[in-house]
C-alpha positions in Angstrom: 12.8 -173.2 -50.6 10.4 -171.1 -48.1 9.7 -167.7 -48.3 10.1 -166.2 -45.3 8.2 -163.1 -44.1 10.0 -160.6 -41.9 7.1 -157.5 -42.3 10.2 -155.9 -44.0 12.0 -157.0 -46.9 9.4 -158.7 -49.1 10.0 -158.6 -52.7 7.5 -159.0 -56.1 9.7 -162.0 -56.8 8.8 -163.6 -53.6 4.9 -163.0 -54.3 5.5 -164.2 -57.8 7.0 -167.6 -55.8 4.2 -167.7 -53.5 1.2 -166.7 -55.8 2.6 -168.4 -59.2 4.6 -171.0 -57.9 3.0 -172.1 -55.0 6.0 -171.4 -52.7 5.9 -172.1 -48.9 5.5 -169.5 -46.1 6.6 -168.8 -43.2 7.0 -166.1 -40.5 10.7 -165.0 -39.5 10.2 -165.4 -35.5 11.2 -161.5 -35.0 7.6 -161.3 -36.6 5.8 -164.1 -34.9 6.5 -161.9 -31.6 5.3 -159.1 -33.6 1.7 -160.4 -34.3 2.0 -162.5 -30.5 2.4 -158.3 -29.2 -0.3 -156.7 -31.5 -2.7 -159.3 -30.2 -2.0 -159.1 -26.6 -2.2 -155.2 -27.3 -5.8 -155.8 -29.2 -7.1 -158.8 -26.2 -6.2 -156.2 -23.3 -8.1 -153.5 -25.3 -11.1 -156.0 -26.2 -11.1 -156.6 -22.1 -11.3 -152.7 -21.2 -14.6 -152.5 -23.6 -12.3 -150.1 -25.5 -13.7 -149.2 -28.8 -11.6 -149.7 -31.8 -12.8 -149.3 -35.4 -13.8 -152.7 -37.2 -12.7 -154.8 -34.1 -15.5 -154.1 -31.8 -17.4 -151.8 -33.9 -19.0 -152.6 -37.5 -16.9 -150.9 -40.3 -18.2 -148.5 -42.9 -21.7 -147.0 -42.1 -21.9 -148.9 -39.5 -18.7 -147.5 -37.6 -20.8 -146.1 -35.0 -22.5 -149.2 -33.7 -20.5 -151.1 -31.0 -20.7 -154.2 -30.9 -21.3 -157.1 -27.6 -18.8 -159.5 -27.0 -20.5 -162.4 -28.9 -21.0 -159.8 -31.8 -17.0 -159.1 -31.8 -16.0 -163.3 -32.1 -18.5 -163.5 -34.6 -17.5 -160.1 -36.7 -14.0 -161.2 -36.8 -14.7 -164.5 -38.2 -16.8 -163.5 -40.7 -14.0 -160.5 -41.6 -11.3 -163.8 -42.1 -13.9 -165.8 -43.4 -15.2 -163.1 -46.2 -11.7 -162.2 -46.9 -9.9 -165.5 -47.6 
């Protein structure tokens, strides 16, 4: 039986499913229109050149340096990429 995430009633037993047991995932659809939201939010920002930490900027030390748009696709893969 899936997991389902809902952003609001996950539980250590459902991460011990997932993690130990290999459990399937899936988003509830209340937060599929969630992340759909944010990322309409974060494209219209990306479009106005308006700077946001660690989306079009580099993180850490390098928080002040803005980055092109090539920069930004490549950054954010690299974030998924390095993180996964």
């Amino acid at each position: 039986m899936p997991v389902t995430l809902d952003g609001q009633h996950l539980r250590i037993e459902d991460v011990v499913k997932i993690a130990r047991h290999g459990a399937k995932v899936e988003l509830a659809p209340a937060a599929i229109e969630r992340v759909k939201t944010c990322r309409a939010m974060l494209e219209r920002k990306i479009s106005a050149h308006e700077t946001m930490y660690g989306v079009n900027t580099g993180i850490g030390e390098f928080s002040e340096v803005v980055l092109s748009d090539e920069q930004v696709k490549q950054f954010q893969r690299y974030l998924i990429y390095n993180h996964a």
